[in-house]
C-alpha positions as CSV (number, residue, x, y, z in Angstrom):
1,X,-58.0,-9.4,25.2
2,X,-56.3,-8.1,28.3
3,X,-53.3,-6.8,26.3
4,X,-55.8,-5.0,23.9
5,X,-57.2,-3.4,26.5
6,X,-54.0,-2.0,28.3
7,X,-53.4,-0.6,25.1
8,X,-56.8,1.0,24.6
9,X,-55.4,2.4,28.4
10,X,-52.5,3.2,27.4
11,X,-53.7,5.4,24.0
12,X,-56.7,7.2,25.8
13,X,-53.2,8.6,28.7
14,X,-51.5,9.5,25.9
15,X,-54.2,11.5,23.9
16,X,-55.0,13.1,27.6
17,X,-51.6,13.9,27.9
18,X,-51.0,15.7,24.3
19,X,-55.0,17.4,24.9
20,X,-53.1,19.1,28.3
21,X,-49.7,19.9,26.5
22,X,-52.2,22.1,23.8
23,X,-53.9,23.6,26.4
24,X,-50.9,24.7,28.1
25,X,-49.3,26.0,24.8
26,X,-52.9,27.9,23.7
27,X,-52.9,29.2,27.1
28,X,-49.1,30.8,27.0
29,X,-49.7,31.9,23.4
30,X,-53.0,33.7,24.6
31,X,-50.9,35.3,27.8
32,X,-48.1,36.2,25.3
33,X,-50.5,38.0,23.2
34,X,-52.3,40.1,25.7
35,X,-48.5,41.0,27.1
36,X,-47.6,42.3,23.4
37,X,-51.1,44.2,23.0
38,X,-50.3,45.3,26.9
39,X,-46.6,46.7,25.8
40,X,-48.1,48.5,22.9
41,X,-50.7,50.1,25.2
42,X,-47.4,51.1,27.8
43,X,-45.4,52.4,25.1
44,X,-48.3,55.0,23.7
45,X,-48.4,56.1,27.4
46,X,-44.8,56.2,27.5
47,X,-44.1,58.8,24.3
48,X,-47.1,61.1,25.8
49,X,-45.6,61.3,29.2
50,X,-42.5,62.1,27.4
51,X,-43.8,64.4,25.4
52,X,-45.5,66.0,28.3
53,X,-42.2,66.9,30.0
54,X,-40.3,68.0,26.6
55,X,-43.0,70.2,26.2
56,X,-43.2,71.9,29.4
57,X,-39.3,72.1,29.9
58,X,-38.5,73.6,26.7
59,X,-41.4,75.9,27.1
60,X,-40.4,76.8,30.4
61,X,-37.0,77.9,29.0
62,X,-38.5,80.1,26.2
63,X,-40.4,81.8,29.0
64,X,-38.1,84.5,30.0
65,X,-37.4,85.5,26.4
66,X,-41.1,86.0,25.8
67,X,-42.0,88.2,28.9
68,X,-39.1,90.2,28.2
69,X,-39.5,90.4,24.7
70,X,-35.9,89.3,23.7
71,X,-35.8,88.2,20.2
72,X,-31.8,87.8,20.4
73,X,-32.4,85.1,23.5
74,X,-35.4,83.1,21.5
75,X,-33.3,82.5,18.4
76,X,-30.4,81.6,20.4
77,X,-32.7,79.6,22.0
78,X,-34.2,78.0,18.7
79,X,-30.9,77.3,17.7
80,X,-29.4,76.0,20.5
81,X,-32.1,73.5,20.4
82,X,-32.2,72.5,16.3
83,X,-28.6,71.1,17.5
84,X,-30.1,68.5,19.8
85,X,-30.4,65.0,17.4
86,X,-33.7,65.1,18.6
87,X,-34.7,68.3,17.3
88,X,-34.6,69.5,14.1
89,X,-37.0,72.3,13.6
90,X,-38.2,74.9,16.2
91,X,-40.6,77.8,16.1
92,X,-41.4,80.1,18.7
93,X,-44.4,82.7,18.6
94,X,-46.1,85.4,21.0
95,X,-49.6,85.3,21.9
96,X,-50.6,87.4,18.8
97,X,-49.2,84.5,16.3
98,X,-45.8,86.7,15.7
99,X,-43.3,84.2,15.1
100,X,-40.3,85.8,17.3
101,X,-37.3,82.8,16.4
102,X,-36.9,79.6,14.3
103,X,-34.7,77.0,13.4
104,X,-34.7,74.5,11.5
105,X,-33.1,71.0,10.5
106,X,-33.4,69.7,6.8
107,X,-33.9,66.3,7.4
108,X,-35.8,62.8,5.6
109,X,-36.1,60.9,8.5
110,X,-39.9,60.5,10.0
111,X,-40.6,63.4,12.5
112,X,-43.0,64.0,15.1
113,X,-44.6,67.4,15.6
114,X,-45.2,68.8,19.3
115,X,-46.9,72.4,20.3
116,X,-47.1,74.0,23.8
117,X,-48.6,77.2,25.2
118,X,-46.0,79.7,27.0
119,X,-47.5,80.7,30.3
120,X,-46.8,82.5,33.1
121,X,-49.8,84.2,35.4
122,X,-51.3,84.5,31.4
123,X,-50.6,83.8,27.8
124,X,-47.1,84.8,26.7
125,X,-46.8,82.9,23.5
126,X,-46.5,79.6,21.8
127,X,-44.1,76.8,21.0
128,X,-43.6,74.7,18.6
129,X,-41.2,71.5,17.9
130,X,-40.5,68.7,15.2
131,X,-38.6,65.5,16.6
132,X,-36.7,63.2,14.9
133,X,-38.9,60.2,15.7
134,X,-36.6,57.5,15.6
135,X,-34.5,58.8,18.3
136,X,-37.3,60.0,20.7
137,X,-38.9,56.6,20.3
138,X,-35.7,54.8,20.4
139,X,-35.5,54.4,24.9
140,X,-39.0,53.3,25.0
141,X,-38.3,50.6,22.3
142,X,-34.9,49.6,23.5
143,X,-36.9,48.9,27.2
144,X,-39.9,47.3,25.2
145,X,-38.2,44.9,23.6
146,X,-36.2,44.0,26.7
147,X,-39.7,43.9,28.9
148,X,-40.6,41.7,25.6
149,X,-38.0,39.2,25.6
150,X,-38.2,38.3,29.3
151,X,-41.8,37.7,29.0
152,X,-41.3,35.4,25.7
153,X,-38.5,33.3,28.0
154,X,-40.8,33.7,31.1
155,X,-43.5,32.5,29.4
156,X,-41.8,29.3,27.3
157,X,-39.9,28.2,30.3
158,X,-43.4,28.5,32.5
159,X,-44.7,26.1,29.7
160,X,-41.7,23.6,29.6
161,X,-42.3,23.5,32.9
162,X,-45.6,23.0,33.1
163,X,-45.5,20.4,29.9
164,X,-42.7,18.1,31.8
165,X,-44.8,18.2,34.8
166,X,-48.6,17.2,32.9
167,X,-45.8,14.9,31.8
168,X,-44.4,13.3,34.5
169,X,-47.5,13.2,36.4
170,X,-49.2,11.0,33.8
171,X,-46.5,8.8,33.7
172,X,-46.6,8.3,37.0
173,X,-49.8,7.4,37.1
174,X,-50.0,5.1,34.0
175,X,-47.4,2.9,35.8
176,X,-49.4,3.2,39.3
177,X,-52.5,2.1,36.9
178,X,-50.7,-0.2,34.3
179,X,-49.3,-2.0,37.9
180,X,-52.7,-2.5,39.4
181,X,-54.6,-4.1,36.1
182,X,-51.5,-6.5,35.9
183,X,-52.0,-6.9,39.9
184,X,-55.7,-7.6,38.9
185,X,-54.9,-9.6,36.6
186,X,-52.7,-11.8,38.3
187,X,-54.9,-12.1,41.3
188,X,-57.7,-13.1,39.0
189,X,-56.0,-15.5,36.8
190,X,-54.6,-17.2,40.7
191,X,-58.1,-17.5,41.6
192,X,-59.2,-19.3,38.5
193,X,-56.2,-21.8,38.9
194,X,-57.0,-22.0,42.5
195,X,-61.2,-22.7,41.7
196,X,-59.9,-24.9,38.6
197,X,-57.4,-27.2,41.4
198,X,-60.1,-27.3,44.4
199,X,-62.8,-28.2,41.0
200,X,-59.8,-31.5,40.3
């Protein structure tokens, strides 16, 4: 009867001890899915921030050509560009919609299209770009997946740990517990001899 019940113990630590292993694991799973849903989020920001600055460099360089007129500089310009592996088409227009240089890059790859206004004190024209997406997307992933992969080993080593701990700890304590019922149980079973030898 006694050894049944250690065992009854014994099961009901064990089942607590695998209920607090799949807590921890849904819990890591749950922080590993709002990091992934959290990287997504960065890189979106990422590619507009970089398209922000593209944008306003390149304009910035077509600006001269514009105000002054120079159709010679803005093809130069466009060309110059188009040789970039990140750019392979390039369009530049007045304020009017005259299209004053262009360049382009036959290509199948997936492309991204980009437009900017041309300012300076007013309106001096417009510019237009089509990326090669793989390579303007190809930094932000490279640092994604490294941001990735130390969070997936954070996070598995975080639950080893935490697992061999929840595990330890109930160890410990089932032999703290399984030592006092045999205590118990040995104190008892002296005080039934001892009542049995004072009843002879």
């Amino acid at each position: 009867m006694k050894k049944n019940s250690l065992n009854k113990q014994i099961i009901i630590r064990r089942l607590s001890q695998i209920s607090l292993a799949l807590v921890l694991i849904a819990a890591l799973a749950s922080l590993l899915w709002h990091s992934q849903e959290q990287s997504k989020e960065m890189r979106a920001q990422q590619e507009e921030s970089m398209a922000a600055i593209l944008k306003q460099q390149l304009a910035l360089a077509a600006t001269m050509g514009l105000k002054l007129n120079d159709q010679q500089q803005l093809q130069w310009l466009a060309q110059t560009l188009s040789e970039s592996p990140l750019i392979n088409g390039v369009w530049i227009h007045r304020s009017d919609g005259t299209l004053m240089a262009e360049s382009t890059v036959q290509t199948e790859q997936p492309t991204l299209m980009l437009a900017a206004e041309i300012r300076q004190d007013k309106l001096l024209g417009y510019l237009r770009l089509r990326l090669n997406q793989d390579v303007f997307v190809q930094p932000i992933v490279e640092i994604q997946k490294q941001q990735q992969e130390w969070q997936r080993w954070s996070l598995l080593l975080a639950g080893l740990i935490g697992i061999l701990l929840a595990r330890a700890l109930s160890q410990k304590r089932a032999k703290y517990q399984l030592r006092d019922l045999l205590n118990k149980y040995r104190s008892k079973e002296r005080n039934e001899q001892q009542e049995a030898s004072d009843s002879a």
